[in-house]
N, C-alpha and C positions, 0 to 999 in steps of 0.2 A: 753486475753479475760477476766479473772476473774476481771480485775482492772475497764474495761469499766462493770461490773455487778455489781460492788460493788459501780460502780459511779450510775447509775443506782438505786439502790438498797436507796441509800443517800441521792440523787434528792427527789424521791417517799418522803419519809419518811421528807426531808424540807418541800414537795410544802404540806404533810397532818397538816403541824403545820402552815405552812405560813397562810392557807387557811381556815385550820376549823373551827374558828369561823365564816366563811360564810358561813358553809353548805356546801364547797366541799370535799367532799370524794378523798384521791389517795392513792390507794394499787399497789403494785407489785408482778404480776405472774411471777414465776421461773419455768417455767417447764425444765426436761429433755427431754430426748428420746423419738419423736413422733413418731408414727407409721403414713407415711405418703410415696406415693408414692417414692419419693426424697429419704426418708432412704429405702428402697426397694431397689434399684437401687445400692445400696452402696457394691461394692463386698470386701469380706475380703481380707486380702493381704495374699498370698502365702509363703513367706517364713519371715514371722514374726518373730523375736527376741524371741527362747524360755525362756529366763531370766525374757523377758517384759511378755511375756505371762501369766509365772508362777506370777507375782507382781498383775499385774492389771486385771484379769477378768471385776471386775465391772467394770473398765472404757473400756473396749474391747467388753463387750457384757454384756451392762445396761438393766434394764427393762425398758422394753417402755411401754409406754401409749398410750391409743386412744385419737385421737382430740376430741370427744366428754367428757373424762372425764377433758380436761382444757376446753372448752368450759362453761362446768358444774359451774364449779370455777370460773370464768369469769360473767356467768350468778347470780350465790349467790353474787358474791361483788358488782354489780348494781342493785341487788333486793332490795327491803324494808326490808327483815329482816335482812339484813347486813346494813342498817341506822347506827348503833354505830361502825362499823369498819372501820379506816382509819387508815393509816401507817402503815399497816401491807404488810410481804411481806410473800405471800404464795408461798411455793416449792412444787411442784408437780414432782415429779422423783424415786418416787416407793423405795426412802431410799439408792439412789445411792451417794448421799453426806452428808450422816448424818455420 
């Protein structure tokens, strides 16, 4: 999965040089962890690998975000006062891959 984000991530950041001197704007949202029905519904596994457990927390239980604050980020990069922003990729995941 990281290779198709990072291809993702490169596309974004071409089509904003291919294109900018026409005035088209393309940024890329990254978010993590939504809070969304779907992740609700997601039950832990029972007898999980103590070793992995002890390694990874963040990636076992990341902070999630609400739809509404990528919505938010979403909304600022097609507003006028992001006009100067393109090829930018914003990560929104509360610091679970920094």
């Amino acid at each position: 999965m990281t290779a198709r984000k990072g291809g993702i991530v490169a596309l974004s950041r071409t089509l904003a040089v291919e294109f900018g001197r026409e005035g088209v704007r393309v940024n890329c949202v990254c978010p993590g962890s939504i809070a969304t029905p779907l992740a609700a519904a997601l039950a832990s596994v029972a007898d999980a690998d103590p070793v992995l457990m002890t390694r990874g927390p963040a990636l076992l239980d990341p902070p999630v975000a609400q739809p509404d604050e990528i919505a938010a980020t979403i909304a600022y990069l097609v507003s006028a006062e992001a006009r100067f922003v393109t090829g930018s990729v914003m990560t929104i995941d509360g610091g679970a891959m920094a």
